[in-house]
Each structure stands twice: as structure tokens, then as C-alpha cells.
N, C-alpha and C positions, 0 to 999 in steps of 0.2 A: 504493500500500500504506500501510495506517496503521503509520507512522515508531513507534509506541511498539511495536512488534514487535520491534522489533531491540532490545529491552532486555530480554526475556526470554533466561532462560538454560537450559540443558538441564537437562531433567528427572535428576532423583538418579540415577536405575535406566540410565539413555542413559548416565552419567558413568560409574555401573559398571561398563557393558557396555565403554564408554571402556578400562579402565582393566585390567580384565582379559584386554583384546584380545592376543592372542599365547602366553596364556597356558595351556598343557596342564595340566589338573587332575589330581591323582595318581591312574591307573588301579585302584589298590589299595584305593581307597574309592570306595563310592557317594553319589551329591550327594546332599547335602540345604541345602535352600534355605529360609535364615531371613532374608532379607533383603528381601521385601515383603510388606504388611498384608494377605494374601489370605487367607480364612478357609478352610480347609477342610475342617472338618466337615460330614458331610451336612447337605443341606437336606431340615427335615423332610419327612414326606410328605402333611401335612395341606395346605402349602403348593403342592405340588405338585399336589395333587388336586385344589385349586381352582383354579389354574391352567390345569388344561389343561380341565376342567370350566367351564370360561367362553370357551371360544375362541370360540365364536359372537359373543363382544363385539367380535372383531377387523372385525365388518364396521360399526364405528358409528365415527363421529368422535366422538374423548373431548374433553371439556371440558378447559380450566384448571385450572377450580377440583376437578372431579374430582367426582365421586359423594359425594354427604352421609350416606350408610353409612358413607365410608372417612375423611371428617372425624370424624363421630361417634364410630366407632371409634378413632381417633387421640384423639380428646376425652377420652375413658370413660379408655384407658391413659393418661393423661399424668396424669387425676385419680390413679387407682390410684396409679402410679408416684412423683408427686411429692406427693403429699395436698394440693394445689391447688385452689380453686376450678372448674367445670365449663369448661374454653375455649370461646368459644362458636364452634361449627363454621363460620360463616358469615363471620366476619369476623378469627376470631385464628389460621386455620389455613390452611394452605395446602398440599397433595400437591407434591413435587418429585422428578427423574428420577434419585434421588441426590444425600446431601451435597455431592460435590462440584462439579456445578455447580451448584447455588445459593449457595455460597460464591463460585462465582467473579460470579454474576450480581447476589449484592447488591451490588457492590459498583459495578457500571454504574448500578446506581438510584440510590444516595445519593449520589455523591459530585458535589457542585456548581461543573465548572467556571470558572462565574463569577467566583468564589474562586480571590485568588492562592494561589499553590503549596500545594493541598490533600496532607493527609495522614495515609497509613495505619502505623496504629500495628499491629506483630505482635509475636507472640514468637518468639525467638530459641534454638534450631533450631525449626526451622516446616514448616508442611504449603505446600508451595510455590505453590500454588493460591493463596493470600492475597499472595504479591509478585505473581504476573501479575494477579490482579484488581485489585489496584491501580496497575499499572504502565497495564494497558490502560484503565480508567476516568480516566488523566489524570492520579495523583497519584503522591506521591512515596513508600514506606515509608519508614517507621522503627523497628529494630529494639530489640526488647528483650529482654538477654541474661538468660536463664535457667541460672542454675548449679548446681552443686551446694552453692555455698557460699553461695547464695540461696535456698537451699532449692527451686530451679526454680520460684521467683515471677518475675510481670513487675512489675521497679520501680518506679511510676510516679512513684516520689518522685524519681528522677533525671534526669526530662525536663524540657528545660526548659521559662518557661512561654509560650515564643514558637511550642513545638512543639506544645504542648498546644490553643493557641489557632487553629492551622491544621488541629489535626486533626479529622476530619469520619468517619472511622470506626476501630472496636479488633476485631482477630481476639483472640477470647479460645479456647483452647482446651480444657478441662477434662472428661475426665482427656487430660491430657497426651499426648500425642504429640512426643517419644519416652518424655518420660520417665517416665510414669504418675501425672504425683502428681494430685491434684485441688482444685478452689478451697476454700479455706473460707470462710465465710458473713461473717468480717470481711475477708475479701481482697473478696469483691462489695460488702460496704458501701463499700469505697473507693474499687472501679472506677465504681459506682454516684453517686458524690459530683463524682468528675471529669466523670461523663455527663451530669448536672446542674448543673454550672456552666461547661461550653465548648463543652455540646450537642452532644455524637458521639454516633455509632449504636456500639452496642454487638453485635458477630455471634458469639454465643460455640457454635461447634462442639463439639456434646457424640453424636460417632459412635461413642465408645468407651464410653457411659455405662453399655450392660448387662454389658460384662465387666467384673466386678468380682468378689472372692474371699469375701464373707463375707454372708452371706444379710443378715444382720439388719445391715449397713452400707452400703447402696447408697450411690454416690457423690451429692453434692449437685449440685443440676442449679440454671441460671439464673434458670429462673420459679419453682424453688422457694426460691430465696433470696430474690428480690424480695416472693411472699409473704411469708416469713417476717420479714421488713424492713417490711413494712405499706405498700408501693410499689405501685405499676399497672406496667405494665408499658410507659412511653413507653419511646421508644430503645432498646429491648431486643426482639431478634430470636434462637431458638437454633434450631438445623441438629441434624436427628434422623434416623437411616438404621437401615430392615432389615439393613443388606450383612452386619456383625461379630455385630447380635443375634441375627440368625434365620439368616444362613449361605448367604444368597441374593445375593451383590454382584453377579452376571450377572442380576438383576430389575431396578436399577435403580429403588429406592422408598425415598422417606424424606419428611422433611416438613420445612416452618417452621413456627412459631409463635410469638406475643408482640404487639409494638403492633401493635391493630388498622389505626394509619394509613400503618406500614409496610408492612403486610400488605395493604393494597389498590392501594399506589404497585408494590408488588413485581407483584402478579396483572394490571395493567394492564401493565408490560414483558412478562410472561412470556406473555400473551395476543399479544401483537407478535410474541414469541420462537420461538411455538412449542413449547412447553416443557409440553404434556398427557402424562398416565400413559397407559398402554394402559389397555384397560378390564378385557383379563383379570387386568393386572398388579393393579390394581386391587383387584380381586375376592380375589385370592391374599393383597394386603395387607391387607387387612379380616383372615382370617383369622390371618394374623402377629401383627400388634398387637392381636388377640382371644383369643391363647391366650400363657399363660407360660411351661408346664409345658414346650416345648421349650427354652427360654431357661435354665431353672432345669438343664437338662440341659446346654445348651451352656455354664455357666458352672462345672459341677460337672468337665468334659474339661480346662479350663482351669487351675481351679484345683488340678486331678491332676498336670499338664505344669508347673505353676511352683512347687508344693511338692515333685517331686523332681528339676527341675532347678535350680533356685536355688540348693540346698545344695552342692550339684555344682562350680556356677561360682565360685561366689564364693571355693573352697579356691584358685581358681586366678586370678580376676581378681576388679576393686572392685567387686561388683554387689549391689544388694539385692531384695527383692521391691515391684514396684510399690502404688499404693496401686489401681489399675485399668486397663484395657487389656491388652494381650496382648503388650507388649514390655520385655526385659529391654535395660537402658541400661548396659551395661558399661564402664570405663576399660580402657583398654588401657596397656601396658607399653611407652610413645613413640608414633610414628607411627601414628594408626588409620589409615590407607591401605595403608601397608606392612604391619600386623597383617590387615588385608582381606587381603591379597592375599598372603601366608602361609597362612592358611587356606583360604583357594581352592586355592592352588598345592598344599600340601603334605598337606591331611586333604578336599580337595573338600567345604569349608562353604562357603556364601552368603552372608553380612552383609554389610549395609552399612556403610560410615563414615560416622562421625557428624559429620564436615567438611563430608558433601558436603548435610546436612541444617540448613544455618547458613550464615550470612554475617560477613564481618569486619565486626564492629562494636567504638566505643569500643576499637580496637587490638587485638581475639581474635576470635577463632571459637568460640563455647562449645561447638561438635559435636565440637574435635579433640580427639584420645586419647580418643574415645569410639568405641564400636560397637552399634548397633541391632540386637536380635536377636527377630526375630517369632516366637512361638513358638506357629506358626500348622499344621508340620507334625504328624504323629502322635508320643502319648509315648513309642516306641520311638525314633523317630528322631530327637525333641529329646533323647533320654535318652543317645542314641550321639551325637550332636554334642556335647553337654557333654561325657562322656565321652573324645572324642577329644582337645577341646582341652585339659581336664585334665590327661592323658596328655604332652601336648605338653608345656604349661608347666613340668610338675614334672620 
């Protein structure tokens, strides 16, 4: 067995389950579960229709690289989206089976054993997928804590620069997970500065980039700051998913994009890997990434569910509205485990703790006395869990 297996830790939601084991939820309330990033809004039906309108694709072996309709299409949006130059479909693009493994598979391409003690830089709480791709790819992380009183920037003023000099990849995430805030165009000029003089890969995960609350403020995306910056796009790789924008996370579609020389070392692994779209999925994707108007819809639910829970929460705990994404990052009043687990116990809510979304680093944990609240169910039901914990507090 490969020995870096045993450095992996159980998943958040295994810890929960951990953790609430033995425990009867109060009969008197019905669950509702805000404690993982699963969208539930329908999936349109435009999506659907091409889906099941292509299943004759299911008798073809699908490529890699996938069908040059559904790069093209990925091409056309990302101009739209980011007012970018055209990607060229051929070499800066690439279909993946979901953000989340190819977050975990860049990081078996780049990172060059040969090199002692390589390392991967994250942020701190983090999408856990970034410490086992690096743990299983041979290197070491290193965390960087994100607070509140850092405005949930990662600092990279405070690494030292022996750290800097072994590191070989940065999970950038923006907008944030958990805490929604997102990059600004001088926080990339600086990641962007480090990338260029210690030469790491840069993987910035932007899954949450269509939920965002104000039409004419979409959140700043990676390739559009490096344009904006008058940059190419070396060492810069970003992670793009259906799942949150379109509502489809059981399709399994998203994509990369960025240096074209990453993007060909990446499609010769994933050619090994085994890692082709279906061809219906495919076809259903073309359509997602060719229409907005459900998006514009699925951000308008969103932004209904967080302008009248927000006001709710925060009379009772420290929470604000994010700058994007679809989770409310609350302090809790001591122990966020023991607050988990109160609300389970006694109003049957689901959060998660924000302990178990973070690692002790530099002597904290910047997830404790926090709680992660997906506000992924319907607005009656986020509106009565606010609601109830209100009720509780006061």
C-alpha cells in the first residue's frame, strides 16, 4: 500500500457523523440540513433534455480532451464571463469529471519528487481535497491561516523564505470556501509576483464563482486578473464546475483552463487516468455553459435565502453576508462543536464546525468558534432554521 495513505484524515462530514453518533435529535423539529455544499435547486430542464436526448452517445468511447463544441462553448463563456481574450479551445482548455478531482489530480502532475521536501501551500480552513493531493503526490502542506482579522486573506508575507523556495504548488481558493470573501486584483498581483520568482503552479478553485448576489458585481476570476495585469497566463491553472452554477453536481462537469503547457502535461496524465466526460454529459454541458438565463435565476433563489436570513442571524450570532458562494460563516458563542451539537441535539439543524474544516496551525485553528452554514436548503427552511436558533439564543 502506498505509506502516504495513512496521512490522510477523515473526511469533515465522517467527523460529523463521528460526532453526533449516539445522539437523538429533538422529535419536535424536522431536520434540516445546512451543513454540506449540495445545491438543491432544480436542474434546469434545458439541461436535462439534452441529456437524455444524447444517450445514443453512451455507445462511443469519449475522448480526453472531449468534443471541440464543449471546449468552444466553455471558450465563448469564459470570454463572456470574464471579458478575456478568446481561450483557444485546443490547447488552454480542458473538460474534467468535476472540480474536485482535478484539484486533486493537478497536483500528481506538478509536483516534482526529485525535489527535497516539496510543498503545498493552502488556505486555512480549506476544501480538504488540497491536503490529500498533496499528501498523496509526495509533498508536504503548508497552511495559511485565514481570519477574520485578516480579512480571510492568505498571508504570504508571513512564510518564510525557505518555505517559499520548496514550494512547487498554491491552492488559491476565491470566492472563498467557507468564508465567501473573494480575491482582489492586488491580492493576485502579489500571488502572481511570488509565482514569478520561486516558480509554483498556481490552482486557484473558483466552483463558487457564479453564486454571487449583485448582477453588475461578479466576483473577479484568475484569468481575468492576469489579463487585467497584462500577464499570459504561465503557472496559472483555474478549476471551473456546473455542480453550484447550473445545479447539476450528480453530472459531474467542469473544466480547467490557463497555461497552455500545463494544460497539455495535465491531458497526457488524464489520458493514462482515464478521466473522459460521457459524451451525453457532454452534450448537456455545451448547453449549460451556452445558456445564462438559468444561472441568473439560480442566483436570484440565492440571493432571496441570504437577504432574509442574514438579518435573522446575525441579531443572534457574528455573521455577515458573504461577498459570494452560498455559505454563511458564523462565530459561535465558545465551543463550535459543542454549538454543533446543540443544534442537532436540541432544534435538529445540521452545520458543520468550522474546527473540523482547518488544521492547527502557527498554535490555532482558525475554523474554531466558527460554524459553516450552507444555505443550500429551501427559503422556508433556511428561514425556520434561522428562526429557531434565534429563538434559542435570545
Amino acid at each position: 500500500m502506498n505509506p502516504n495513505l495513512n496521512l490522510l484524515q477523515p473526511y469533515p462530514f465522517q467527523r460529523l457523523r463521528d460526532l453526533f453518533a449516539g445522539i437523538t435529535p429533538n422529535p419536535a423539529y424536522n431536520n434540516i440540513n445546512l451543513s454540506i455544499g449540495e445545491p438543491k435547486h432544480a436542474t434546469p430542464q434545458l439541461i436535462k433534455d439534452a441529456l437524455t436526448q444524447n444517450l445514443s452517445g453512451l455507445a462511443t468511447y469519449p475522448t480526453t480532451l472531449g468534443v471541440t463544441a464543449l471546449r468552444e462553448a466553455i471558450a465563448n463563456w469564459a470570454t463572456r464571463r470574464y471579458s478575456i481574450p478568446l481561450l483557444n479551445p485546443e490547447t488552454e482548455i480542458l473538460p474534467v469529471i468535476g472540480s474536485r478531482e482535478a484539484l486533486f489530480a493537478v497536483a500528481q502532475v506538478v509536483i516534482d519528487r526529485s525535489k527535497p521536501s516539496p510543498i503545498v501551500i493552502s488556505p486555512n480552513p480549506f476544501y480538504q481535497i488540497y491536503e490529500g493531493a498533496a499528501f498523496l503526490a509526495g509533498a508536504q502542506p503548508y497552511f495559511l491561516n485565514t481570519t477574520v482579522e485578516n480579512n480571510h486573506a492568505m498571508d504570504f508575507a508571513s512564510v518564510p523564505v525557505d518555505v517559499l523556495k520548496r514550494t512547487q504548488l498554491v491552492y488559491v481558493c476565491s470566492p472563498g470556501n467557507p468564508s465567501g470573501k473573494v480575491m482582489t486584483l492586488a491580492q493576485w498581483k502579489d500571488i502572481f509576483a511570488l509565482s514569478d520568482q520561486y516558480n509554483f503552479i498556481i490552482a486557484a478553485d473558483e466552483c463558487y464563482s457564479e453564486i454571487y448576489f449583485d448582477e453588475t458585481m461578479p466576483p473577479l476570476g484568475a484569468l481575468q486578473a492576469a489579463h487585467l495585469l497584462g500577464r499570459s497566463y504561465k503557472n496559472l491553472i483555474i478549476f471551473s464546475s456546473l455542480s453550484k452554477r447550473s445545479n447539476v453536481p450528480g453530472m459531474r462537469s467542469g473544466f480547467v483552463a490557463g497555461d497552455p503547457d500545463l494544460i497539455a502535461k495535465f491531458l497526457l496524465y488524464r489520458t493514462y487516468h482515464g478521466s473522459a466526460m460521457s459524451p451525453a454529459v457532454q452534450m448537456a454541458s455545451i448547453a449549460a455553459w451556452n445558456d445564462e438565463n438559468h444561472v441568473i435565476e439560480n442566483r436570484r433563489l440565492y440571493a432571496e435565502k441570504f437577504n432574509n436570513v442574514t438579518p435573522m442571524l446575525s441579531s443572534a450570532l457574528q455573521v455577515e453576508m458573504p461577498d459570494a458562494a452560498f455559505y454563511l460563516w458564523a462565530k459561535t458563542m465558545g465551543n463550535d462543536t459543542n454549538f454543533a451539537v446543540k443544534l442537532y441535539r436540541d432544534l435538529n439543524i445540521t452545520v458543520l464546525p468550522g474546527s473540523l474544516l482547518a488544521r492547527d496551525a502557527n498554535g490555532i485553528n482558525p475554523g474554531a468558534g466558527f460554524i459553516r452554514l450552507a444555505l443550500v436548503a429551501s427559503i422556508d427552511e433556511c428561514a425556520e432554521a434561522a428562526k429557531r436558533i434565534q429563538n434559542m439564543i435570545s
